[in-house]
N, CA and C atoms as an extended XYZ file, in Angstrom:
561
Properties=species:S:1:pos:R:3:atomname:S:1:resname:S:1:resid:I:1 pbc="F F F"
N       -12.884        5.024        5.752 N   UNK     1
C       -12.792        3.760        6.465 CA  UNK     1
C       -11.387        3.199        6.295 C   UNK     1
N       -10.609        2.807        7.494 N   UNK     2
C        -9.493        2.120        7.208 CA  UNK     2
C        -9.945        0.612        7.533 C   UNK     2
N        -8.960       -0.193        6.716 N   UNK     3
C        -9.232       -2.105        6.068 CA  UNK     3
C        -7.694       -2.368        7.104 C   UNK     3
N        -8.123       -3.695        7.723 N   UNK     4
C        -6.695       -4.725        7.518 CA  UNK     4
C        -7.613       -5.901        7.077 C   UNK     4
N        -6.527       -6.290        6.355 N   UNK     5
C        -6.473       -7.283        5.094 CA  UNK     5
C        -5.566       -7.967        4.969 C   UNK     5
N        -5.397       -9.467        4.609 N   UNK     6
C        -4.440       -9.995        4.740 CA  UNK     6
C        -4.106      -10.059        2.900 C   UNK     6
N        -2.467      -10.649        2.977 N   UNK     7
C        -2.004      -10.319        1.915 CA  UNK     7
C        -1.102      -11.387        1.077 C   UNK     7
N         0.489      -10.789        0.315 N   UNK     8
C         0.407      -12.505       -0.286 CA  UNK     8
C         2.134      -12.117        0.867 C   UNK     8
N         2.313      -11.394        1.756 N   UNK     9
C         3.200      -11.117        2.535 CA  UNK     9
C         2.872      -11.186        4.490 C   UNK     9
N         1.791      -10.087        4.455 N   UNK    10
C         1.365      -10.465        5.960 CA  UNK    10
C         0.441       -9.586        5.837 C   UNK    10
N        -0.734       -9.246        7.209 N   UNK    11
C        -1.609       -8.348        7.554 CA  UNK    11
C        -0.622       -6.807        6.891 C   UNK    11
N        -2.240       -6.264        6.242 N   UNK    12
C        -1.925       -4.451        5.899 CA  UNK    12
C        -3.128       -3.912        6.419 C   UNK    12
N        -2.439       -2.561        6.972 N   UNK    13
C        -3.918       -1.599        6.953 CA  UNK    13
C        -3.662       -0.657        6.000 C   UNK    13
N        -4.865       -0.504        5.245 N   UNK    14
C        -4.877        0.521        4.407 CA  UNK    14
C        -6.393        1.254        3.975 C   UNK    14
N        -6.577        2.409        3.156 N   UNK    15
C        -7.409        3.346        3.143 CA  UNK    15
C        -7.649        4.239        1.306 C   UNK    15
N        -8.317        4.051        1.092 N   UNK    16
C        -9.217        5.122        0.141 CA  UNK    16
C        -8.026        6.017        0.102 C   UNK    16
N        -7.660        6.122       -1.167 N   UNK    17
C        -6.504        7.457       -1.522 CA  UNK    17
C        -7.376        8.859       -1.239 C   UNK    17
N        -8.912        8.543       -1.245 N   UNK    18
C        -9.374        9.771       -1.483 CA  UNK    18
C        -9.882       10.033        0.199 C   UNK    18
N        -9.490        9.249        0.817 N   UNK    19
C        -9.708        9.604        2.370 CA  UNK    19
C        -8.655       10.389        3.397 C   UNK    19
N        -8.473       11.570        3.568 N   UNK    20
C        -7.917       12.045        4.214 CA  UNK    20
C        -7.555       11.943        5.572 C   UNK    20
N        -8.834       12.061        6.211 N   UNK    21
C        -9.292       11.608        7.731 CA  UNK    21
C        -8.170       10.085        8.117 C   UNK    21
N        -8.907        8.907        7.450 N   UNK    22
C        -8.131        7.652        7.539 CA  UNK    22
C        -6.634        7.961        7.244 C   UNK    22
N        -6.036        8.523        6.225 N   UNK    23
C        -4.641        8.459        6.359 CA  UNK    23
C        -3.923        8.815        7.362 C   UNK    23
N        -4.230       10.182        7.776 N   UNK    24
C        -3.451       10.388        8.899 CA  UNK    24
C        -3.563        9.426       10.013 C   UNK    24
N        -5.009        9.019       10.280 N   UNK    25
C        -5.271        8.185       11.187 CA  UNK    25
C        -4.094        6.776       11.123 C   UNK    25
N        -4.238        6.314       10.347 N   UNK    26
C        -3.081        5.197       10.204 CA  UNK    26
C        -1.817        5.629       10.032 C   UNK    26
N        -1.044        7.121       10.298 N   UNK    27
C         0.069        7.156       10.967 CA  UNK    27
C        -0.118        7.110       12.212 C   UNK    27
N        -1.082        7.938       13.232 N   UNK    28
C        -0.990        8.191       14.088 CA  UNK    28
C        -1.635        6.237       15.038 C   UNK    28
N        -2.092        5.572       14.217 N   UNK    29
C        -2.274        4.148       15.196 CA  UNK    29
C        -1.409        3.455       14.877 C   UNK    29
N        -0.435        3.544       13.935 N   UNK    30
C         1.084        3.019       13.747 CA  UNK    30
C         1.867        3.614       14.845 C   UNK    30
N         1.949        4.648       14.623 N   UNK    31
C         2.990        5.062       15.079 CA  UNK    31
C         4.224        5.577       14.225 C   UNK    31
N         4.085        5.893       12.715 N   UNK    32
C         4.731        6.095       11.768 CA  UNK    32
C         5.263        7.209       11.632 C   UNK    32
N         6.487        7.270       11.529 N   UNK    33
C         7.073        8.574       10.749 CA  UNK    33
C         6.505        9.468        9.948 C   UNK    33
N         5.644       10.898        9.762 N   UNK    34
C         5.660       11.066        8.576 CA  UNK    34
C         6.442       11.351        7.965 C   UNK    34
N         7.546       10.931        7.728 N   UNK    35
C         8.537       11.021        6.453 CA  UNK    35
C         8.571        9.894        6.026 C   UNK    35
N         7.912        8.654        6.323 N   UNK    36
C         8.082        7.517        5.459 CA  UNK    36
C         6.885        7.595        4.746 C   UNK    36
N         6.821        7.161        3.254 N   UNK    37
C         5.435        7.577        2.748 CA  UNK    37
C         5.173        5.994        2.708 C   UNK    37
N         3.512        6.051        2.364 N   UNK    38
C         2.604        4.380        2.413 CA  UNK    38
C         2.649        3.954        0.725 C   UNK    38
N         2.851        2.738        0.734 N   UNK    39
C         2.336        2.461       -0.547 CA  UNK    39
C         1.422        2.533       -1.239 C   UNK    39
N         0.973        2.407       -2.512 N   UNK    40
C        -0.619        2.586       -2.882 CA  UNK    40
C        -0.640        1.123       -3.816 C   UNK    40
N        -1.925        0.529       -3.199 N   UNK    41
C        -2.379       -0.613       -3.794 CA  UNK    41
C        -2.950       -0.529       -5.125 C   UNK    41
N        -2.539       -1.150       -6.629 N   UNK    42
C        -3.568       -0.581       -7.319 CA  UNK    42
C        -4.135       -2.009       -7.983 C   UNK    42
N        -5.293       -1.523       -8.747 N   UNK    43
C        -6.020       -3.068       -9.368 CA  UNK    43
C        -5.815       -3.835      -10.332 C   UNK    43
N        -4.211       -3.457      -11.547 N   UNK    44
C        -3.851       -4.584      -11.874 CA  UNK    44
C        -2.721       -3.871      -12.748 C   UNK    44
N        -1.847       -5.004      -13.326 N   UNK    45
C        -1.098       -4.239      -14.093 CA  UNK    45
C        -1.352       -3.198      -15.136 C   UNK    45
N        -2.663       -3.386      -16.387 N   UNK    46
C        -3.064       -2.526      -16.714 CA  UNK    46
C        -3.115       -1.154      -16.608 C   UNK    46
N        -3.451       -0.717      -14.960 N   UNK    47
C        -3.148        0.361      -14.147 CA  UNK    47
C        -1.875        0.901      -14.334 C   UNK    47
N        -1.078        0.250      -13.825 N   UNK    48
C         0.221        0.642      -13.913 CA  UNK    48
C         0.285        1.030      -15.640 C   UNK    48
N         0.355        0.420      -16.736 N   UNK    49
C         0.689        0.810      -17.548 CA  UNK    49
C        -0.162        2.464      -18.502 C   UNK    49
N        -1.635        2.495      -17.549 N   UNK    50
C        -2.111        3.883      -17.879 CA  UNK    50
C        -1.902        4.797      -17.163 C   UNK    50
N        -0.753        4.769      -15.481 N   UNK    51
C        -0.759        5.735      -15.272 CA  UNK    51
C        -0.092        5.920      -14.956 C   UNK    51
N         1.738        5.239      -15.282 N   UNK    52
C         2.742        5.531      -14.817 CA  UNK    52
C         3.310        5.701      -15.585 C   UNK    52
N         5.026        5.651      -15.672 N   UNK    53
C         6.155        5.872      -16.820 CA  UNK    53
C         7.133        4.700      -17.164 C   UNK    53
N         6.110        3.469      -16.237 N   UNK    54
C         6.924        2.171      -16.675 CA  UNK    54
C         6.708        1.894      -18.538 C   UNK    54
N         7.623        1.280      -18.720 N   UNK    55
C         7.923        0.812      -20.353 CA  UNK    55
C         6.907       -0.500      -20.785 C   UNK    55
N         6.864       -0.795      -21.603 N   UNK    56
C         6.152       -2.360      -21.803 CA  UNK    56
C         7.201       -3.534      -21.643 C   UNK    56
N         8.032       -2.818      -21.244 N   UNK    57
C         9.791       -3.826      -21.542 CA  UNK    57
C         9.549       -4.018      -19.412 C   UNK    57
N         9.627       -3.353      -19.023 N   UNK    58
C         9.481       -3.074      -17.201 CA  UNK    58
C         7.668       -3.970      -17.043 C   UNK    58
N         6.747       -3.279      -17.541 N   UNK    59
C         5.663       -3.998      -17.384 CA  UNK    59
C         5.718       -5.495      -17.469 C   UNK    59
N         5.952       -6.299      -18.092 N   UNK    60
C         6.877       -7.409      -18.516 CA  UNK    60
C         6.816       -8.044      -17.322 C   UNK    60
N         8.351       -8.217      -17.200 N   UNK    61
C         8.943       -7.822      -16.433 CA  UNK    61
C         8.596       -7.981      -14.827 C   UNK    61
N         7.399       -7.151      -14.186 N   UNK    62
C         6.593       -7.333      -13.279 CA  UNK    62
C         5.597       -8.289      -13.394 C   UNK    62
N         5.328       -8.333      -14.323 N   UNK    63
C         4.371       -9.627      -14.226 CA  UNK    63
C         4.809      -11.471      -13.981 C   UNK    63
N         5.658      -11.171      -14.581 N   UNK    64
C         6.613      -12.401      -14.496 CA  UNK    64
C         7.662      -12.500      -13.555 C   UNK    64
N         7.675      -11.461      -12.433 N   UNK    65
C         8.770      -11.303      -11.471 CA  UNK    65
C         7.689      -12.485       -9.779 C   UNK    65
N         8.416      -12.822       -9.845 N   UNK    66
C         8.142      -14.366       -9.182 CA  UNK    66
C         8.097      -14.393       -7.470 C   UNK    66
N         8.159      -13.033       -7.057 N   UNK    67
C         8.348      -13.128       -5.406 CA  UNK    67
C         7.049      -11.736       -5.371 C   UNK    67
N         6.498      -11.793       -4.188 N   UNK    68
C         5.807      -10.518       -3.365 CA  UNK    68
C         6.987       -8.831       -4.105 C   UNK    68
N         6.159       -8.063       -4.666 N   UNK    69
C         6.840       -6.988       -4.913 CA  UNK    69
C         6.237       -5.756       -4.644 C   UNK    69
N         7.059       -4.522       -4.635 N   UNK    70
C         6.677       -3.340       -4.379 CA  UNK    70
C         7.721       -2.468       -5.502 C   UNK    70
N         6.992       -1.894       -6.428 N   UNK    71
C         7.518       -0.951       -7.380 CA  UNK    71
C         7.792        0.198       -7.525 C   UNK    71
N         8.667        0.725       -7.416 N   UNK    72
C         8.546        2.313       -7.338 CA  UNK    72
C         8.988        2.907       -8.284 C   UNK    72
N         8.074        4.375       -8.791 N   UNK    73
C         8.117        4.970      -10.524 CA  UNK    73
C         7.163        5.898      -10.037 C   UNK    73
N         7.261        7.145      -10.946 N   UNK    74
C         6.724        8.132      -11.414 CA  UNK    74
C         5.194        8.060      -11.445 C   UNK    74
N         4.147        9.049      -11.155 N   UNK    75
C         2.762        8.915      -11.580 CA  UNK    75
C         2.364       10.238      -11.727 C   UNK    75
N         2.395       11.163      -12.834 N   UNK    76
C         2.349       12.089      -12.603 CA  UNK    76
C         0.526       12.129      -12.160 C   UNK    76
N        -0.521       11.768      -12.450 N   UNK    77
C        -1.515       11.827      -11.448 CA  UNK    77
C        -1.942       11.600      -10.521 C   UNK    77
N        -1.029       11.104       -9.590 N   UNK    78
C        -1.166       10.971       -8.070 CA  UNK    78
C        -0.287       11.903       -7.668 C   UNK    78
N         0.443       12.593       -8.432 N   UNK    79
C         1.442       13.860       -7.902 CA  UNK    79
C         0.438       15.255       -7.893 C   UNK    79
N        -0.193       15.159       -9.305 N   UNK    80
C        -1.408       16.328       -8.715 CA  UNK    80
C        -2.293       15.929       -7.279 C   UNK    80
N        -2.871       14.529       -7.539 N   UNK    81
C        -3.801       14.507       -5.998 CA  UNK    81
C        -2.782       14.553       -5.128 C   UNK    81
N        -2.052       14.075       -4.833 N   UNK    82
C        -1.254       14.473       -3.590 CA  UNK    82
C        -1.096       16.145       -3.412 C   UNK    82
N        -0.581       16.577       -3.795 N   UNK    83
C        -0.280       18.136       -3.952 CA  UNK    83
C        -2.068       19.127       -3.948 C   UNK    83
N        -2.956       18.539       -4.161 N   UNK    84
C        -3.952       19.246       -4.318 CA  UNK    84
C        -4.314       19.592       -2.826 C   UNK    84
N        -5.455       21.050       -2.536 N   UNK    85
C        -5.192       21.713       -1.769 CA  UNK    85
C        -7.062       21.527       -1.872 C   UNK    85
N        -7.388       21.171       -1.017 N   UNK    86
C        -9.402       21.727       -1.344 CA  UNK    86
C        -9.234       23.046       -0.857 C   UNK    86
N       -10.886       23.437       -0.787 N   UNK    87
C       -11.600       25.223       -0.719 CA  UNK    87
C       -11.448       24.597        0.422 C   UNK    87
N       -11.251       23.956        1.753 N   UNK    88
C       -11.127       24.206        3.162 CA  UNK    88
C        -9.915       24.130        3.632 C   UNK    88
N        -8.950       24.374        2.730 N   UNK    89
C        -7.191       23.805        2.771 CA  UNK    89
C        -7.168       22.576        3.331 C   UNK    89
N        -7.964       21.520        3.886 N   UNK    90
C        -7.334       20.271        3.481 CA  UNK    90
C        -6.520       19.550        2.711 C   UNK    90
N        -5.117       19.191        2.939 N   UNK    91
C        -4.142       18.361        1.737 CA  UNK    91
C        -3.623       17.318        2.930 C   UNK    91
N        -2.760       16.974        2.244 N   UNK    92
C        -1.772       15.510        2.698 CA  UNK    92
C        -0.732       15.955        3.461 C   UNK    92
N        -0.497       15.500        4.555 N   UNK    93
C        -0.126       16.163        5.412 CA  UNK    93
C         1.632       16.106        5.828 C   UNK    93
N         1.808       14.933        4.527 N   UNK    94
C         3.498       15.013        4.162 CA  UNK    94
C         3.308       14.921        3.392 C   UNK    94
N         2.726       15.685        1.761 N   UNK    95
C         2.745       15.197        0.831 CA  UNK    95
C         4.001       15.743       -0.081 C   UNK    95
N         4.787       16.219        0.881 N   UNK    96
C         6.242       16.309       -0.140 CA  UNK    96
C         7.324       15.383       -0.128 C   UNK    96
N         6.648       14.259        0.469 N   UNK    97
C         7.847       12.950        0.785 CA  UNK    97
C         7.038       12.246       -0.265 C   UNK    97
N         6.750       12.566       -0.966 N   UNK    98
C         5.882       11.669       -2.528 CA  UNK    98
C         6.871       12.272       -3.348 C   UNK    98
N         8.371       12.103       -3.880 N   UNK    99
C         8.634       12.501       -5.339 CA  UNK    99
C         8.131       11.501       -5.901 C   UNK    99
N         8.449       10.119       -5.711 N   UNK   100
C         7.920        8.501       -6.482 CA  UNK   100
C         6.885        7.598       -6.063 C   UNK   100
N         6.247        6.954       -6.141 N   UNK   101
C         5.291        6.027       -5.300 CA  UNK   101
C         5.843        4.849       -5.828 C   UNK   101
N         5.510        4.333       -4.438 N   UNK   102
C         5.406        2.741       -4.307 CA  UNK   102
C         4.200        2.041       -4.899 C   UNK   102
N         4.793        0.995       -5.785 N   UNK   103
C         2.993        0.440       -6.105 CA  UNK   103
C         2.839       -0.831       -5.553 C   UNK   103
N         1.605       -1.706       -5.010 N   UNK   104
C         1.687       -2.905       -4.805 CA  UNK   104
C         0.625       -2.672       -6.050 C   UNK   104
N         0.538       -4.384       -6.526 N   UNK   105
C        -0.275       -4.882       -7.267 CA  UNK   105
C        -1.555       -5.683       -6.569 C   UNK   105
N        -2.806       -5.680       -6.700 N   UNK   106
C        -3.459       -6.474       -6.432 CA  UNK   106
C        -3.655       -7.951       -6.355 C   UNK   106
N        -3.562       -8.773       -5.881 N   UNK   107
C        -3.580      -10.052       -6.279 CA  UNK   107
C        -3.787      -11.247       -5.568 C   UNK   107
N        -4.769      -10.931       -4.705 N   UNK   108
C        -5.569      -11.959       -4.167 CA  UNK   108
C        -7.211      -11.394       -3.881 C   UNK   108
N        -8.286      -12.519       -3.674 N   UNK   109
C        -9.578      -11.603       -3.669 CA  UNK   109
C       -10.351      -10.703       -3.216 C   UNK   109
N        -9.560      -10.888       -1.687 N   UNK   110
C        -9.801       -9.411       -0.743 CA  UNK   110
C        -9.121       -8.203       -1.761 C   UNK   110
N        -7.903       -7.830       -1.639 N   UNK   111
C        -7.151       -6.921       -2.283 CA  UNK   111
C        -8.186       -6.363       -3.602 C   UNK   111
N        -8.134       -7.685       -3.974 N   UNK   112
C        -9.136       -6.818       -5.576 CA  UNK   112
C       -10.551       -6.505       -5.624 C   UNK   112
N       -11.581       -7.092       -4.723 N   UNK   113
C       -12.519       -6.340       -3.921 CA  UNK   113
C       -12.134       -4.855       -3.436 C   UNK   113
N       -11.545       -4.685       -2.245 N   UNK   114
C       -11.277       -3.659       -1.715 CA  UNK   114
C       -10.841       -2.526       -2.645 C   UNK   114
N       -10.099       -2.896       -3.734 N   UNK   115
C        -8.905       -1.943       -4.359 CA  UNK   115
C        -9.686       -1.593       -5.651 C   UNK   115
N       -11.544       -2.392       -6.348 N   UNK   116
C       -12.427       -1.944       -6.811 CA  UNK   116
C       -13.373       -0.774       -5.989 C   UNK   116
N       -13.451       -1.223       -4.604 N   UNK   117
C       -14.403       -0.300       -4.050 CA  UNK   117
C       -13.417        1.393       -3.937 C   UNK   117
N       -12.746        0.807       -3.420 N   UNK   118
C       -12.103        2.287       -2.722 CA  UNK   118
C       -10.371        2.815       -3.857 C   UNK   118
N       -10.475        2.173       -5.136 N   UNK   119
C        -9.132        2.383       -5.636 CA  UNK   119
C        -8.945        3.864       -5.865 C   UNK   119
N        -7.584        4.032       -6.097 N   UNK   120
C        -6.543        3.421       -5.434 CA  UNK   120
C        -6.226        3.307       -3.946 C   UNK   120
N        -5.812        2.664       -3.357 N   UNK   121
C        -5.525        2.601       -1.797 CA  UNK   121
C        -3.791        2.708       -1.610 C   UNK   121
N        -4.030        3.665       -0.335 N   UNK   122
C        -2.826        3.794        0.076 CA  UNK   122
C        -3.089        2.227        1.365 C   UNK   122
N        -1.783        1.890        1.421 N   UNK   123
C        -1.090        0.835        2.741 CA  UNK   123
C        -0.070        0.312        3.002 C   UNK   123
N         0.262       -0.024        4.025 N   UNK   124
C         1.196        0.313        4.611 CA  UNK   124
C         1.067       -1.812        5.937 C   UNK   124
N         1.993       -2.160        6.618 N   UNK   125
C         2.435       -3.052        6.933 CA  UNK   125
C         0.877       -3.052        8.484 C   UNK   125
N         0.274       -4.258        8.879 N   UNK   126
C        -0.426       -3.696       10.023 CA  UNK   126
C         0.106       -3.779       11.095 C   UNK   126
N         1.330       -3.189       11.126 N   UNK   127
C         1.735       -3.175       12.738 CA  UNK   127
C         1.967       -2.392       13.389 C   UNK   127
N         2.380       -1.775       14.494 N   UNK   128
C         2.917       -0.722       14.968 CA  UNK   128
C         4.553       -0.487       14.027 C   UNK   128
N         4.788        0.564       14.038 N   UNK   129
C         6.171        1.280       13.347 CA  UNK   129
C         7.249       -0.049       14.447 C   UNK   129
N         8.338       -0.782       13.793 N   UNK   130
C         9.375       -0.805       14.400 CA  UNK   130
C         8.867       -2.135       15.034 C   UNK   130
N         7.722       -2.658       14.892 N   UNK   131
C         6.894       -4.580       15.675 CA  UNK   131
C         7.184       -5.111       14.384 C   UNK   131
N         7.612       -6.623       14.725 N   UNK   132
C         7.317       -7.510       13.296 CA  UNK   132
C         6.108       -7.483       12.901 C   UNK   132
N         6.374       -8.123       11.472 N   UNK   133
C         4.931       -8.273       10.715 CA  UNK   133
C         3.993       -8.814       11.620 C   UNK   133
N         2.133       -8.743       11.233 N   UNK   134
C         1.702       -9.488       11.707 CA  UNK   134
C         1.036      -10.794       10.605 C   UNK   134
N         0.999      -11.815       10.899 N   UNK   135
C         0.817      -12.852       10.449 CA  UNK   135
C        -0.474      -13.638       10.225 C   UNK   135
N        -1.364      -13.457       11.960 N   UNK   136
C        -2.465      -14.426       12.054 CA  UNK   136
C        -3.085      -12.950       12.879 C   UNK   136
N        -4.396      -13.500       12.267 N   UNK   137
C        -5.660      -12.973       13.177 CA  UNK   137
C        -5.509      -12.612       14.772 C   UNK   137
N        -5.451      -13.836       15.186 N   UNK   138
C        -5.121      -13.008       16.431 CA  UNK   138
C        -4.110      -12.373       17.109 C   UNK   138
N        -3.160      -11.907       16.299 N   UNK   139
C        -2.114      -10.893       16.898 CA  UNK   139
C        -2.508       -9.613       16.403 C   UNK   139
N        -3.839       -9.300       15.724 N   UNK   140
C        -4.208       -7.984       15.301 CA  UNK   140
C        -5.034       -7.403       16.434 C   UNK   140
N        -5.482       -8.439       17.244 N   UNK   141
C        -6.222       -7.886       18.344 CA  UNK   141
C        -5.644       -7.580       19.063 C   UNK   141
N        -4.113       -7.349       19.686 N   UNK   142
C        -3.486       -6.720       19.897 CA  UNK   142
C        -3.113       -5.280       20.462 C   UNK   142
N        -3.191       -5.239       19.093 N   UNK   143
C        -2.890       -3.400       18.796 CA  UNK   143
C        -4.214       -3.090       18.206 C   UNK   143
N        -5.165       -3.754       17.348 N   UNK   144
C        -6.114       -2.981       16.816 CA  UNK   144
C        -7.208       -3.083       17.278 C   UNK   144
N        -7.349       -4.157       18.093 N   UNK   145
C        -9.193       -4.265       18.923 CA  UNK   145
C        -9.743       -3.157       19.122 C   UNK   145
N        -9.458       -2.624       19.536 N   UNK   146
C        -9.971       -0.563       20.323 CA  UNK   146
C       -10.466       -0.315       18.754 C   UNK   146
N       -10.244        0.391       17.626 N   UNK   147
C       -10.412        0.562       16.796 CA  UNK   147
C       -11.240       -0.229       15.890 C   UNK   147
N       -10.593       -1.101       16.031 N   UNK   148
C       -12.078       -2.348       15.291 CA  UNK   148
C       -13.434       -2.225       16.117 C   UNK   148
N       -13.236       -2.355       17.093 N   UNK   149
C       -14.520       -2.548       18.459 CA  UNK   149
C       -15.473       -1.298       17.847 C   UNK   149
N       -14.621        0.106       17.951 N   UNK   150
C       -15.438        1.076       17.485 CA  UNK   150
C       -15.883        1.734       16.140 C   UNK   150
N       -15.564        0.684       15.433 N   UNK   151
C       -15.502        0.661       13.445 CA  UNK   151
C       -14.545        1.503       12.897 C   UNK   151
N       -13.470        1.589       13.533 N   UNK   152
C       -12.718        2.853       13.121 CA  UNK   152
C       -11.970        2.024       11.437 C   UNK   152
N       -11.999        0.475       12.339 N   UNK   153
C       -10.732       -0.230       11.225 CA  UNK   153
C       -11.981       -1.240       11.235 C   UNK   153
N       -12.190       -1.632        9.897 N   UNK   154
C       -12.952       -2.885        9.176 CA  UNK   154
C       -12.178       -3.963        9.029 C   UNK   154
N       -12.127       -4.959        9.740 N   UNK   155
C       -11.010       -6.620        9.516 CA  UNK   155
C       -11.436       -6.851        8.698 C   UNK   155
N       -10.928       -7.405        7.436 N   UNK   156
C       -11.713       -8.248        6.175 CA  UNK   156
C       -10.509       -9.186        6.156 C   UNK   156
N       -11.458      -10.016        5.958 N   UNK   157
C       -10.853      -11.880        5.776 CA  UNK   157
C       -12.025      -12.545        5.082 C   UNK   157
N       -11.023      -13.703        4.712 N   UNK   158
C       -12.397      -14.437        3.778 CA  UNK   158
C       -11.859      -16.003        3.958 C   UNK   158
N       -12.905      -16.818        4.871 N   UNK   159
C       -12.621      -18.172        4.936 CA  UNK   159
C       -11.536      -18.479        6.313 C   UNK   159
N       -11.902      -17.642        7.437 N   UNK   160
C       -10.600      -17.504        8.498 CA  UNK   160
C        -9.396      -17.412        7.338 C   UNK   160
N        -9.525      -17.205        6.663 N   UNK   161
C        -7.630      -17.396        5.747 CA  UNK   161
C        -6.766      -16.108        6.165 C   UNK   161
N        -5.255      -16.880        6.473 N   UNK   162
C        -4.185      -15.635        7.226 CA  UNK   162
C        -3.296      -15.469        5.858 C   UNK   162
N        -2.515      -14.436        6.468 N   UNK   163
C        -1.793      -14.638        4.858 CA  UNK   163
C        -0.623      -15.311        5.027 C   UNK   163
N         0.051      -15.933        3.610 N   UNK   164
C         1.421      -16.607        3.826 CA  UNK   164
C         2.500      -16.174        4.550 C   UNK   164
N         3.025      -16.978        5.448 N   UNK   165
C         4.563      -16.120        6.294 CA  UNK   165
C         5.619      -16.167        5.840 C   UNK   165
N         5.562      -15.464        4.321 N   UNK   166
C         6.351      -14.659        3.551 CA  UNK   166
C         7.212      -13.793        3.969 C   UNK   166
N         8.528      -13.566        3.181 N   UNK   167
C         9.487      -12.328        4.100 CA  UNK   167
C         8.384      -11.439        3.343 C   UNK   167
N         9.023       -9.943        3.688 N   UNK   168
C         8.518       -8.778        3.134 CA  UNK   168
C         8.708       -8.974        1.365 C   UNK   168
N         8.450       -8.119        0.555 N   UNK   169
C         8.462       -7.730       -0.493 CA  UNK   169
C         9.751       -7.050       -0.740 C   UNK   169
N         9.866       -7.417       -2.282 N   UNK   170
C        11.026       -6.976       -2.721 CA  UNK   170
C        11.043       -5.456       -3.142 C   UNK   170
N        11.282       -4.542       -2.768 N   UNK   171
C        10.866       -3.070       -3.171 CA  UNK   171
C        12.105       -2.305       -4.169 C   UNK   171
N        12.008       -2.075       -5.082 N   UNK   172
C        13.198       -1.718       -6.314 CA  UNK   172
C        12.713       -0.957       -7.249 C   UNK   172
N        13.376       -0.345       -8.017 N   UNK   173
C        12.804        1.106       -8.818 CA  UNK   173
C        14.108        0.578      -10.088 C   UNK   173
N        13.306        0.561      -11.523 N   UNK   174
C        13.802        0.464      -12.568 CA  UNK   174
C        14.915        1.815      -12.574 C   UNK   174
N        16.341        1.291      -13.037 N   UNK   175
C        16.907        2.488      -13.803 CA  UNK   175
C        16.839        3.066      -14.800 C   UNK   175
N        16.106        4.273      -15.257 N   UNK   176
C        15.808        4.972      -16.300 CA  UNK   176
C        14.586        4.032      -16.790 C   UNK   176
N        14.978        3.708      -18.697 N   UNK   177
C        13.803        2.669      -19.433 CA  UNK   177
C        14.368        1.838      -19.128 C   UNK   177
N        15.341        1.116      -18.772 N   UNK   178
C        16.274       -0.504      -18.687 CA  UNK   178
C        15.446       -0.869      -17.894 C   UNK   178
N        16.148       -2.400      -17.663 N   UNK   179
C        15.439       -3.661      -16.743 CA  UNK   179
C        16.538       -3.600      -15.574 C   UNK   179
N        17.141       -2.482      -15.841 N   UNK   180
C        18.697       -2.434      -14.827 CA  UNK   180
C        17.557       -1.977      -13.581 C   UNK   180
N        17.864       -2.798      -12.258 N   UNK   181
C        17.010       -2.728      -10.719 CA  UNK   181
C        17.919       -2.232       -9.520 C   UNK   181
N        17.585       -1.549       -9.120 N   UNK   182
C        18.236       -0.724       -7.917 CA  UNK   182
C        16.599       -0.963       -6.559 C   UNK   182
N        17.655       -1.954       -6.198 N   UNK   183
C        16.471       -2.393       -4.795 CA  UNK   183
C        16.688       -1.395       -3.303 C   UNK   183
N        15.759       -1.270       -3.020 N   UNK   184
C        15.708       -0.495       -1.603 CA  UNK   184
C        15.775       -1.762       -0.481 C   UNK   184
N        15.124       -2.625       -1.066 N   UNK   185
C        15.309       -4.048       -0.031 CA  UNK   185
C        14.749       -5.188       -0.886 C   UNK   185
N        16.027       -6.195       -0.401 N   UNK   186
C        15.966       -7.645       -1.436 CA  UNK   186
C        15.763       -8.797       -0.304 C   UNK   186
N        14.845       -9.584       -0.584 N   UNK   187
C        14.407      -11.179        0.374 CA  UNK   187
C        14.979      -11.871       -0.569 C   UNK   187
């Protein structure tokens, strides 16, 4: 099942890491590159600190970092699932544009619902590749009605609530163990 969900930035669609079917699907209703890889949502910092190569000095750090973020670091167990191959050769269908992942953090009540049922989740922005963000409810009907209409994509909202019209997220990757930040993009 692919979700849009609103966020603490704008509408995301995203999907079950363990769903194959849905991923590709949300390149191909984007319109996405596969060479750009999706982020993966996970359910709290904790997470991060059992399954990545951030420090307790970097963990920190993120918690107390004060704007919408996106982290990027090492996991060596999402490098096996990515890379894994089932008995019907099903795999990921760019999964060599994964050396690092992106992490979002969970942190509003949709997100941490969703990111209990189906964790970890890959996602990604809900718009077409190359459209601004989307903001409010009804600019998702848009591009996604067809798909919603036929359950392809589940809308979850809670309370009509849209999300804040926030710039994007700050996306940056620690140097080495330091707090030294090398951003891919700064708001």
């Amino acid at each position: 099942m692919i979700y849009i969900l609103p966020t603490d930035t704008c509408y995301w669609i995203a999907c079950s890491i363990h769903d194959l079917k849905s991923y590709e699907l949300i390149y191909k209703i984007k319109k996405r590159s596969l060479d750009k890889p999706l982020a993966i949502l996970v359910p709290d910092f904790k997470w991060l600190e059992e399954n990545t190569d951030l420090t307790n000095e970097q963990l920190d750090f993120l918690v107390n970092y004060e704007k919408p973020f996106t982290i990027i670091t090492d996991c060596s167990n999402l490098k096996l699932w990515i890379n894994y191959v089932d008995e019907d050769n099903n795999e990921f269908i760019n999964r060599d544009i994964y050396v690092k992942f992106a992490f979002r953090v969970a942190n509003n009540s949709i997100e941490k619902r969703l990111v209990k049922e189906n964790w970890p989740m890959f996602l990604t922005s809900a718009n077409i590749s190359d459209n601004p963000e989307i903001y409010f409810k009804n600019e998702i009907k848009k591009d996604f009605w067809s798909y919603i209409e036929k359950w392809t994509i589940q809308f979850v909202w809670e309370n009509m609530w849209n999300p804040e019209k926030n710039k994007p997220s700050d996306i940056f990757e620690f140097i080495w163990d330091s707090l030294e930040i090398s951003y891919l993009r700064k708001n």
